[in-house]
C-alpha positions as CSV (number, residue, x, y, z in Angstrom):
1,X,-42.2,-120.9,139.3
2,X,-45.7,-119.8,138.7
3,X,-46.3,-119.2,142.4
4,X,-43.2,-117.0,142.2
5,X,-44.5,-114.9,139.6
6,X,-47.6,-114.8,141.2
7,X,-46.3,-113.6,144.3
8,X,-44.3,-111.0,143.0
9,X,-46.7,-109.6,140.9
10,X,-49.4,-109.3,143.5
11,X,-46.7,-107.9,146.2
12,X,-46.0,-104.8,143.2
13,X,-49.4,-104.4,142.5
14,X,-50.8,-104.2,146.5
15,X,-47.2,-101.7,147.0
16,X,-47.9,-99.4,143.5
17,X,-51.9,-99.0,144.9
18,X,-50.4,-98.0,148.4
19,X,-47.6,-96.1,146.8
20,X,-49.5,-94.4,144.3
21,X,-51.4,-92.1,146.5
22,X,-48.4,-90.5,147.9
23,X,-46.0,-90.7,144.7
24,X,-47.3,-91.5,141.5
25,X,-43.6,-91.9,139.7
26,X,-42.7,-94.6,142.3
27,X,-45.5,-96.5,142.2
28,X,-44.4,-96.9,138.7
29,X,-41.3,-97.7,138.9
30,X,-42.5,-100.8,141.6
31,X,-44.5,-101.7,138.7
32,X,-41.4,-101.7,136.8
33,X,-39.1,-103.1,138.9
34,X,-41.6,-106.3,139.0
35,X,-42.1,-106.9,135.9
36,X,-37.6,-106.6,134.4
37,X,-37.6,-109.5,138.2
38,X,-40.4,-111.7,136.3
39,X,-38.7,-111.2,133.1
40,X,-35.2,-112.5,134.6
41,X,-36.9,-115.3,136.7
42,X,-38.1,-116.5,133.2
43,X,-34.4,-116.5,131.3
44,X,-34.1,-119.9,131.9
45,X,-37.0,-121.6,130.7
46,X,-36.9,-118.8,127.6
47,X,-33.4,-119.9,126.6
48,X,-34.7,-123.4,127.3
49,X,-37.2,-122.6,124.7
50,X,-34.5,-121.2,122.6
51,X,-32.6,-124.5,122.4
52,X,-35.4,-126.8,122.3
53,X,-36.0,-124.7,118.7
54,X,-32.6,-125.2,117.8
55,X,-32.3,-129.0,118.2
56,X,-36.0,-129.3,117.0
57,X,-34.5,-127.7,113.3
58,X,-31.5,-129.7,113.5
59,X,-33.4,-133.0,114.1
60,X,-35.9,-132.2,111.0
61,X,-33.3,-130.2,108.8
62,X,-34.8,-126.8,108.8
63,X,-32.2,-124.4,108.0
64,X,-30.2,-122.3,110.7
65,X,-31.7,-118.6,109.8
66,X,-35.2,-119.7,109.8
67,X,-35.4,-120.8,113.2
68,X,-33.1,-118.0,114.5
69,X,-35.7,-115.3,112.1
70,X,-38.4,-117.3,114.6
71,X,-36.8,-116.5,117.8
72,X,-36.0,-113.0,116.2
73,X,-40.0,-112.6,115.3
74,X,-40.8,-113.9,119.1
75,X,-38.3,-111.7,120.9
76,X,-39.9,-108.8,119.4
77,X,-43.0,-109.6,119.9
78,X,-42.8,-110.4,123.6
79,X,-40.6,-107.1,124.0
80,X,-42.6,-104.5,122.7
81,X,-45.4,-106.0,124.1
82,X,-43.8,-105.4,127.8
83,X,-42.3,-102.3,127.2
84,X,-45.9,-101.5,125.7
85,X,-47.4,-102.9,128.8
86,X,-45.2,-100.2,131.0
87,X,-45.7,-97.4,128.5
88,X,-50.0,-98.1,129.6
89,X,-49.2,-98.3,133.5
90,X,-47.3,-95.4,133.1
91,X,-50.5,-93.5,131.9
92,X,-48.8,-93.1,128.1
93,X,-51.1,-94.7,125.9
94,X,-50.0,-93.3,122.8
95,X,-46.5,-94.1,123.5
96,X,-47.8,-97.6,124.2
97,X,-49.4,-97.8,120.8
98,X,-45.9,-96.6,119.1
99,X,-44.2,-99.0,121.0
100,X,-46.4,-101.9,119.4
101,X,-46.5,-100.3,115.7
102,X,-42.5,-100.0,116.2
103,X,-42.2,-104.1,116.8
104,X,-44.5,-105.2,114.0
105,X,-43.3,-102.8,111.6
106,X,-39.6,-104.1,112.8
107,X,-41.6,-108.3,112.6
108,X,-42.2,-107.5,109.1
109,X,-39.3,-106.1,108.0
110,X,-37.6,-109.7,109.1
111,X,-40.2,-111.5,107.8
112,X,-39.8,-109.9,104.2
113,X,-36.8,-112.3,103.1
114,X,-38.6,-115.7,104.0
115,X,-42.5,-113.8,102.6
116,X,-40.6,-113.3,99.6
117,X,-39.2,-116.8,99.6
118,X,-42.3,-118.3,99.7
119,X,-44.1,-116.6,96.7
120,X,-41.2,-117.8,94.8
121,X,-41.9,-121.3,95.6
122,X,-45.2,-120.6,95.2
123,X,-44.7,-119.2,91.9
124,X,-42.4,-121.8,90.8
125,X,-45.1,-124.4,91.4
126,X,-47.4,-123.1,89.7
């Protein structure tokens, strides 16, 4: 699978360098294109991922919403770091930065029920 993504991602970037001479916006959306095909060439393995978490909590009794607040947390993560990513070949660098304040303000926000969780148990130790 890795020579896959290799390939595809050296094909866009050797067709957005040619491109991009002639038409700037195309050469883009190559760069674009490439990177929603690697995304979907990875589904599998990521819902593989996704189950793998959900028979790892079931095996070791971890409850249900902390494992799906993980995948939550991860999906974010990954997400606004590619859109990010596109945002920075697309020249918008601010935008880019946005993006990434956007997904860990949206990270902590679903983190806040289990943070708080944990200074109660915390608390309640000590």
């Amino acid at each position: 699978m890795i020579y896959k993504i290799m390939g595809i991602g050296l094909v866009a970037v050797f067709l957005s360098l040619t491109i991009k001479k002639t038409n700037k916006e195309a050469a883009s959306l190559v760069s674009i294109l490439a990177g929603v095909i690697i995304v979907i060439l990875l589904m599998p393995y990521i819902r593989e991922i996704i189950e793998n978490l959900k028979a790892f909590s079931a095996q070791n009794n971890i409850p249900n919403n902390y494992i799906k607040l993980l995948i939550k947390v991860l999906g974010i993560g990954f997400l606004s770091e590619f859109c990010a990513s596109v945002a920075k070949d697309a020249g918008e660098n601010t935008i880019a930065q946005k993006i990434q304040f956007g997904g860990k303000v949206l990270i902590m926000v679903l983190a806040m029920p289990l943070f708080n969780t944990l200074i109660t148990i915390i608390t309640d130790l000590l």
